[in-house]
PDB file of N, CA, C and O in Angstrom:
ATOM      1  N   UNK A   1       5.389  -2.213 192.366  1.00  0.00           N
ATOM      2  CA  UNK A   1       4.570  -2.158 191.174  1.00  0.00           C
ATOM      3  C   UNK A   1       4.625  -3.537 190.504  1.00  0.00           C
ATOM      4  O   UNK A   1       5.650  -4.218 190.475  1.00  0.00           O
ATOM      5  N   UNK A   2       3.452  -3.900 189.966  1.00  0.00           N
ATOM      6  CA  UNK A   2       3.611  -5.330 189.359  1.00  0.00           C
ATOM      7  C   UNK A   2       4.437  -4.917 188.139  1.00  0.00           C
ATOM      8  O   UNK A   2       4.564  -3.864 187.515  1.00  0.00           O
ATOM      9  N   UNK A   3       5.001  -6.266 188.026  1.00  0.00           N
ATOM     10  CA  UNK A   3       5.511  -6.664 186.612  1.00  0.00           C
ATOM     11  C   UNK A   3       5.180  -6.402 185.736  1.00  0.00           C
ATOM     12  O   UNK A   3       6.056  -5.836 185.081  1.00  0.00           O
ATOM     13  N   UNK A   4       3.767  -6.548 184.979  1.00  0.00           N
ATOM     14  CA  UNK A   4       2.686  -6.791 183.832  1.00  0.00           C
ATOM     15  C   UNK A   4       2.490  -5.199 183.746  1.00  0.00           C
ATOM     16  O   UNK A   4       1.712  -4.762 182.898  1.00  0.00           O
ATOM     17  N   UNK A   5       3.110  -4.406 184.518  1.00  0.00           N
ATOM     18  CA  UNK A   5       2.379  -3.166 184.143  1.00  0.00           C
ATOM     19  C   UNK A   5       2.583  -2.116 183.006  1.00  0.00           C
ATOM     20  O   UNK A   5       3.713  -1.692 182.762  1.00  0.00           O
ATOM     21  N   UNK A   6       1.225  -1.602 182.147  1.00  0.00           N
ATOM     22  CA  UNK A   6       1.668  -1.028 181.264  1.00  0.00           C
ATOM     23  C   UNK A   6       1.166   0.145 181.217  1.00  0.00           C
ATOM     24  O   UNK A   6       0.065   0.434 181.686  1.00  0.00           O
ATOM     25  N   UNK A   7       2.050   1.049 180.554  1.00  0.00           N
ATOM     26  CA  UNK A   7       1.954   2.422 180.903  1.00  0.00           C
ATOM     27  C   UNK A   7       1.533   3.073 179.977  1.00  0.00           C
ATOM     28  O   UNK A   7       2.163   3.262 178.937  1.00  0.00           O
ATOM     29  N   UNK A   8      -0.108   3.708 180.335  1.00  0.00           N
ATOM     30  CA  UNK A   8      -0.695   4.024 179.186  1.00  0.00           C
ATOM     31  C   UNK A   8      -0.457   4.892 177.834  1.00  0.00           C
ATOM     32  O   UNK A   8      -1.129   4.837 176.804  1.00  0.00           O
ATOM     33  N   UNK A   9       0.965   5.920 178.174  1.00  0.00           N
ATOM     34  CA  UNK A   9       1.929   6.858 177.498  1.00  0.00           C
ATOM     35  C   UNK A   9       2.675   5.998 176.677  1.00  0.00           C
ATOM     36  O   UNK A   9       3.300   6.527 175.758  1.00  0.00           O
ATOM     37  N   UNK A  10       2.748   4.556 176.846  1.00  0.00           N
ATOM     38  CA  UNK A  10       3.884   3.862 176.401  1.00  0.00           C
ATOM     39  C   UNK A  10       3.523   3.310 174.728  1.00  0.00           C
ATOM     40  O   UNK A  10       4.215   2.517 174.089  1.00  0.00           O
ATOM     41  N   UNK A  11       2.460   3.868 174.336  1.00  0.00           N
ATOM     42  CA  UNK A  11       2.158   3.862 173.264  1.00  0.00           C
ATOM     43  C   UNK A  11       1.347   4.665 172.626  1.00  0.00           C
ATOM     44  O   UNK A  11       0.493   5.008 173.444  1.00  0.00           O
ATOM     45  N   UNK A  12       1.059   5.370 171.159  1.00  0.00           N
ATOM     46  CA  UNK A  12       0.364   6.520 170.642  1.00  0.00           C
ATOM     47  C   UNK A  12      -1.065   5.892 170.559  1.00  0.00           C
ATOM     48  O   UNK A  12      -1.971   6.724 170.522  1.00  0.00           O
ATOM     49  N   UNK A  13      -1.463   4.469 170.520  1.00  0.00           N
ATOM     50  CA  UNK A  13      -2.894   4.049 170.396  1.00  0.00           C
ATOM     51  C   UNK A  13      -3.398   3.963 171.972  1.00  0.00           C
ATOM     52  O   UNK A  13      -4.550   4.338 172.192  1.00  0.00           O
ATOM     53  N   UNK A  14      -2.586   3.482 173.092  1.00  0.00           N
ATOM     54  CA  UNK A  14      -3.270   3.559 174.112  1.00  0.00           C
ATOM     55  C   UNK A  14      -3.208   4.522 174.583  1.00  0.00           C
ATOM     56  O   UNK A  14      -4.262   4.758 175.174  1.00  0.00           O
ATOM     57  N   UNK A  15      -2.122   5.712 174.717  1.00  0.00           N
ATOM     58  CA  UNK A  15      -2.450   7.160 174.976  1.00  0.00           C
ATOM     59  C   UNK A  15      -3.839   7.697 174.634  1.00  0.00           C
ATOM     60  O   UNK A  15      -4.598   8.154 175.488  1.00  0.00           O
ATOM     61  N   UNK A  16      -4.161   7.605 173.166  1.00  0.00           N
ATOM     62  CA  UNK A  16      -5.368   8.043 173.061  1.00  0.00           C
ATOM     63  C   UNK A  16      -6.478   7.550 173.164  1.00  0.00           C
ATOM     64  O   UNK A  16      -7.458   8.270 173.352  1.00  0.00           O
ATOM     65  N   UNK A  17      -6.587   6.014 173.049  1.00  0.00           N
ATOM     66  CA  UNK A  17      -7.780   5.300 173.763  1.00  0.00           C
ATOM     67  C   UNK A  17      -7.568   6.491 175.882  1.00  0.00           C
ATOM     68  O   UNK A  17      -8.551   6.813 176.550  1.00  0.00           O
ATOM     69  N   UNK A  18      -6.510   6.708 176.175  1.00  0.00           N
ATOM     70  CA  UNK A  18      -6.520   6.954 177.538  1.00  0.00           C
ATOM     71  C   UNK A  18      -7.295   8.075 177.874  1.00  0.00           C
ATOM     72  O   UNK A  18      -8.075   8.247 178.811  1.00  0.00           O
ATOM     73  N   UNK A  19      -6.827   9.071 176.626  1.00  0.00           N
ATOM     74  CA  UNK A  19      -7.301  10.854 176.628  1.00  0.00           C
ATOM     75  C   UNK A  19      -8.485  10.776 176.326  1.00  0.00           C
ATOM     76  O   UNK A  19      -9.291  11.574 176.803  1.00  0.00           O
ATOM     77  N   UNK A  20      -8.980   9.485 175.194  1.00  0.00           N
ATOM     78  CA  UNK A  20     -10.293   9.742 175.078  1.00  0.00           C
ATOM     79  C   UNK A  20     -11.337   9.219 175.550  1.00  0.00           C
ATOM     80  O   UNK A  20     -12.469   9.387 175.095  1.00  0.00           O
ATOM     81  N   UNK A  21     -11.008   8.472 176.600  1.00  0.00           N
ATOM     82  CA  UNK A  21     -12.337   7.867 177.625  1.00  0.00           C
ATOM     83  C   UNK A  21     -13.412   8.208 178.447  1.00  0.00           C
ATOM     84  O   UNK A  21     -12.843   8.801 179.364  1.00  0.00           O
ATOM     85  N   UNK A  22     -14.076   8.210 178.589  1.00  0.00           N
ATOM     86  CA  UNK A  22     -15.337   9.295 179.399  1.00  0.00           C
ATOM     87  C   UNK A  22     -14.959   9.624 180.400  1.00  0.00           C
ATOM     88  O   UNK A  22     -15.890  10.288 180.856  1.00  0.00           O
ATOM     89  N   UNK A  23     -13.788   9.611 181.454  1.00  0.00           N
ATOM     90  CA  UNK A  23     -13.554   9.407 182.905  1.00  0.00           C
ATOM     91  C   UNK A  23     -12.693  10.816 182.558  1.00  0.00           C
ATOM     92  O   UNK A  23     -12.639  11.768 183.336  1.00  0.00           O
ATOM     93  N   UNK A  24     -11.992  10.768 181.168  1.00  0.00           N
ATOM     94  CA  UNK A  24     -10.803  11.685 181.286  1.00  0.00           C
ATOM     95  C   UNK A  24     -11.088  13.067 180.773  1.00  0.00           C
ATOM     96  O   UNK A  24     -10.259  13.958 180.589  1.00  0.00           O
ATOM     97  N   UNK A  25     -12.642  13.123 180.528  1.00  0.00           N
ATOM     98  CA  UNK A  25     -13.391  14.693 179.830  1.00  0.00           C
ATOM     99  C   UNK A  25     -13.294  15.521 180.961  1.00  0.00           C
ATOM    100  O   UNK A  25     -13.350  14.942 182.046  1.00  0.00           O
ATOM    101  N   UNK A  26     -13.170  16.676 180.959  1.00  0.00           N
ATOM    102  CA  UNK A  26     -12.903  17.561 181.672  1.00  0.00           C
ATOM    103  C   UNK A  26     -14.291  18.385 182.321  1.00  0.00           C
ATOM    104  O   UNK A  26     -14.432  19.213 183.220  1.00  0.00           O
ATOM    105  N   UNK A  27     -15.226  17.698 181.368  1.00  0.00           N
ATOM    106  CA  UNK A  27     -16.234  18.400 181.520  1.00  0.00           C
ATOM    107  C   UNK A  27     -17.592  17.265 181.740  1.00  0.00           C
ATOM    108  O   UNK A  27     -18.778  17.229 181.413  1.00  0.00           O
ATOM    109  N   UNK A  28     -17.002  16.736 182.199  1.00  0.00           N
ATOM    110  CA  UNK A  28     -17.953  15.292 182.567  1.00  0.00           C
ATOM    111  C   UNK A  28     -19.158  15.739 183.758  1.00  0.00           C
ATOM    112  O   UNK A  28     -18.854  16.723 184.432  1.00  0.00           O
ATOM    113  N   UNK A  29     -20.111  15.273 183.973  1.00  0.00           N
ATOM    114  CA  UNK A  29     -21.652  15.989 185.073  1.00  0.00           C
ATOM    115  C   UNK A  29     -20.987  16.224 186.029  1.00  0.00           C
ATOM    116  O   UNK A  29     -20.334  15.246 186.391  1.00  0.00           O
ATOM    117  N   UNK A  30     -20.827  17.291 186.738  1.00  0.00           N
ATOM    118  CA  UNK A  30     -20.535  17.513 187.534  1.00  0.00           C
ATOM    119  C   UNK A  30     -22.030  17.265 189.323  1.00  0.00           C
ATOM    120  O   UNK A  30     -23.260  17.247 189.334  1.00  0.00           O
ATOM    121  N   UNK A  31     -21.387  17.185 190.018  1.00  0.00           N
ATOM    122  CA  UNK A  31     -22.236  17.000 191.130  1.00  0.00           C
ATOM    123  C   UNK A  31     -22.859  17.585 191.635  1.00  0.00           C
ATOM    124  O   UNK A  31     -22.147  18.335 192.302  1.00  0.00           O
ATOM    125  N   UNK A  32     -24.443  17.918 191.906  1.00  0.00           N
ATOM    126  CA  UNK A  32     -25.317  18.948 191.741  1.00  0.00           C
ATOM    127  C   UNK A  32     -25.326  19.536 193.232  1.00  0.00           C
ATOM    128  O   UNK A  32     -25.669  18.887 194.220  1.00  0.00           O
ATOM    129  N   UNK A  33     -24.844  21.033 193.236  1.00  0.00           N
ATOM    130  CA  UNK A  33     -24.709  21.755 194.274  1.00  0.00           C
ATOM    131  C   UNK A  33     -26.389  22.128 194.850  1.00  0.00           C
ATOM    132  O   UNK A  33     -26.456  23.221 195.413  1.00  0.00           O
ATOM    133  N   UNK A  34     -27.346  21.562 194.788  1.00  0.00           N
ATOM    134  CA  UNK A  34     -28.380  21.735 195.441  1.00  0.00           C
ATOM    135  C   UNK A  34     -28.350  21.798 196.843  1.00  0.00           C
ATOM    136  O   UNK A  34     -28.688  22.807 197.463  1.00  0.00           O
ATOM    137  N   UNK A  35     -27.936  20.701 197.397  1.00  0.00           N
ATOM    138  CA  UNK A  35     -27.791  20.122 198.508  1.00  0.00           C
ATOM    139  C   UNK A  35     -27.304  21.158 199.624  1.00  0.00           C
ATOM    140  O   UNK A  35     -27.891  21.456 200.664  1.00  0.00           O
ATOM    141  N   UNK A  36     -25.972  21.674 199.098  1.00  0.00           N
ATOM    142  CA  UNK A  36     -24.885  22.472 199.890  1.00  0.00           C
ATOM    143  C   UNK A  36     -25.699  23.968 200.023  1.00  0.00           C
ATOM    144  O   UNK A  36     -25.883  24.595 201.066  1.00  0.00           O
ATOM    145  N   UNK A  37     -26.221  24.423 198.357  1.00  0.00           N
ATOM    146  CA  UNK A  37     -27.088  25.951 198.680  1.00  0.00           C
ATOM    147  C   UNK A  37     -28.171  25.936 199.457  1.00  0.00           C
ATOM    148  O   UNK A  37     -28.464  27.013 199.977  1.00  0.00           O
ATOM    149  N   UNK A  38     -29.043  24.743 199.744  1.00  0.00           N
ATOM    150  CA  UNK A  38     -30.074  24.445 200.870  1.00  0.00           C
ATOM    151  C   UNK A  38     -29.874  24.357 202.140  1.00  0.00           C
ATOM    152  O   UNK A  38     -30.650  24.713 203.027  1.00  0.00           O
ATOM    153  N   UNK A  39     -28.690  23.816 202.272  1.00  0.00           N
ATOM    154  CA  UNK A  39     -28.107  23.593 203.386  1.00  0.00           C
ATOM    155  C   UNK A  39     -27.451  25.353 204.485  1.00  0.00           C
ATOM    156  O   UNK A  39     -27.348  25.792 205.631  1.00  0.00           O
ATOM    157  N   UNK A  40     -27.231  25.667 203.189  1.00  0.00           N
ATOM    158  CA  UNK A  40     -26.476  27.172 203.543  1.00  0.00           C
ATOM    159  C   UNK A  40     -28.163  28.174 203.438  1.00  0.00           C
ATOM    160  O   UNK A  40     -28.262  29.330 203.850  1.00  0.00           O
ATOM    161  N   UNK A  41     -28.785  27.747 203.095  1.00  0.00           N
ATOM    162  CA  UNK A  41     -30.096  29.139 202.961  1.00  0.00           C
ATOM    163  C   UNK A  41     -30.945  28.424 204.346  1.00  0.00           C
ATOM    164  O   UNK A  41     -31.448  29.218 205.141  1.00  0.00           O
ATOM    165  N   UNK A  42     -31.072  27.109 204.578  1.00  0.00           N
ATOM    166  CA  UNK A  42     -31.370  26.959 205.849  1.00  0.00           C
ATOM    167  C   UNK A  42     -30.857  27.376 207.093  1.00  0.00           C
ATOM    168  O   UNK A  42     -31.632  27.898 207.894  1.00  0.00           O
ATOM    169  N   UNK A  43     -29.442  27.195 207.429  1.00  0.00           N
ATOM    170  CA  UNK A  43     -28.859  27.785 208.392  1.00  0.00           C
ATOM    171  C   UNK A  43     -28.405  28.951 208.483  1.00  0.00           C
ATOM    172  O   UNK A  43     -27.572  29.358 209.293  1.00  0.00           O
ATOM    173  N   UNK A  44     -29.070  29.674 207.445  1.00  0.00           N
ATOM    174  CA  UNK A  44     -29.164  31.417 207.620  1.00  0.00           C
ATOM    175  C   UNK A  44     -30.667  31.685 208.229  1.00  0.00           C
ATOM    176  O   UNK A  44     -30.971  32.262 209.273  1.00  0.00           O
ATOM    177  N   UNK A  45     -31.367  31.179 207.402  1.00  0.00           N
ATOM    178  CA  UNK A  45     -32.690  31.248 208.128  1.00  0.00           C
ATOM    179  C   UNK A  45     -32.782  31.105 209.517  1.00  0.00           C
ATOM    180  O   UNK A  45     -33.273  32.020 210.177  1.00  0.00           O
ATOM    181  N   UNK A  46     -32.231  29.720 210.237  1.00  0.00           N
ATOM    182  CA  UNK A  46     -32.054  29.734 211.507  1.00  0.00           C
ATOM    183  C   UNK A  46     -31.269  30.598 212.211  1.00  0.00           C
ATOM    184  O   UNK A  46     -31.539  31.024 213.334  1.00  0.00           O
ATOM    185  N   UNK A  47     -30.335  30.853 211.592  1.00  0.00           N
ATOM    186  CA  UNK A  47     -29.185  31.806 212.670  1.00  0.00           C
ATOM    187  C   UNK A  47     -30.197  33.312 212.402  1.00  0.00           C
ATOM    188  O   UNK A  47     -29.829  34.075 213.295  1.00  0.00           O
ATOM    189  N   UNK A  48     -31.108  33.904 211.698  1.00  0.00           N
ATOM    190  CA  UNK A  48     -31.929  35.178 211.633  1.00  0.00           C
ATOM    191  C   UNK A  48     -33.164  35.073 212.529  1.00  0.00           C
ATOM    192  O   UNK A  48     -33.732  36.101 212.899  1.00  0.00           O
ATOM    193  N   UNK A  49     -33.733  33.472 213.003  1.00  0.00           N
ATOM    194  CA  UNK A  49     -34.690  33.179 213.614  1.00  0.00           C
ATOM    195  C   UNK A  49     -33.910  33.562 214.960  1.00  0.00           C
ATOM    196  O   UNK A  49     -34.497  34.255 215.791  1.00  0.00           O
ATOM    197  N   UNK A  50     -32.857  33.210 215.147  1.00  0.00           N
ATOM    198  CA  UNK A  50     -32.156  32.942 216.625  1.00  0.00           C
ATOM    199  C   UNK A  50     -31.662  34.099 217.088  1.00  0.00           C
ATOM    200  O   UNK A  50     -31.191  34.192 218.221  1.00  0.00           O
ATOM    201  N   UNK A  51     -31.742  35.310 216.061  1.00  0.00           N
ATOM    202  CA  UNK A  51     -31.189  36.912 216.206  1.00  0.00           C
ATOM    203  C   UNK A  51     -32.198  37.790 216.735  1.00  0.00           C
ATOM    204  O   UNK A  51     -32.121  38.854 217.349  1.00  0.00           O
ATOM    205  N   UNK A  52     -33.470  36.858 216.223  1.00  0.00           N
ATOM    206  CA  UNK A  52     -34.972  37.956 216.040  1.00  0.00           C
ATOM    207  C   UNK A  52     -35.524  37.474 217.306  1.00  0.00           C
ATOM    208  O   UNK A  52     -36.532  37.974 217.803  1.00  0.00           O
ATOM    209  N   UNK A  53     -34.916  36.571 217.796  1.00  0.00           N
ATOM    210  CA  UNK A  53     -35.507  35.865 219.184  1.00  0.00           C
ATOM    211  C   UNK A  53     -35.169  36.835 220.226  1.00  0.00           C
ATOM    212  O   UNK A  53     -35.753  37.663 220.925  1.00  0.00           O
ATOM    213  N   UNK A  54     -33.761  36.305 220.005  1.00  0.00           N
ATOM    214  CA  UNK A  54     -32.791  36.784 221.037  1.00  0.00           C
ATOM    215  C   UNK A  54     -33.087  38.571 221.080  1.00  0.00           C
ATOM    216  O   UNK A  54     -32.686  39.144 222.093  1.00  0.00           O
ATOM    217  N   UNK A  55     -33.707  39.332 220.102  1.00  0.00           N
ATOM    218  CA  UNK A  55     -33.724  40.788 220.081  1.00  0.00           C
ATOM    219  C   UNK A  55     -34.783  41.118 220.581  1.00  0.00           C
ATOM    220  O   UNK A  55     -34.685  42.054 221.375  1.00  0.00           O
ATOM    221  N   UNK A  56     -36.001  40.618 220.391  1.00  0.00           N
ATOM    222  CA  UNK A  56     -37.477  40.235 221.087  1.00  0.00           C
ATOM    223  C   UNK A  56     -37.871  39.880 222.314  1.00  0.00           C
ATOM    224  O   UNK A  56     -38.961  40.085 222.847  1.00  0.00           O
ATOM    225  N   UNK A  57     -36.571  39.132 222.893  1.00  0.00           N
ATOM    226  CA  UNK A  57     -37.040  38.508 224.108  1.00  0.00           C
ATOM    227  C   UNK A  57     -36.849  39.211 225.481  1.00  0.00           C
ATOM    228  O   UNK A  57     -37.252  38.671 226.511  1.00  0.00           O
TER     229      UNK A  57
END
């Protein structure tokens, strides 16, 4: 660990500059699950295409 290092607990003003920074909200945008539910309603679709085939053929 460097030398210079300071530890943001190591004082009551930078503690709370620490708690209160945008990085440390708990509730900050979260990452939009579009992607993953498309992903999952597509490869149901296919695996029902590949059932209806396979039952048909």
């Amino acid at each position: 660990m460097a030398e210079n290092y300071t530890d943001p607990s190591g004082n009551t003003a930078q503690f709370r500059a620490f708690v209160d920074s945008p990085e440390a909200t708990p509730g900050a945008a979260a990452p939009s699950r579009l992607p993953l539910v498309a992903g999952i309603v597509a490869a149901a679709v296919v695996v029902v295409a590949l059932v209806a085939w396979l039952a048909l053929g």
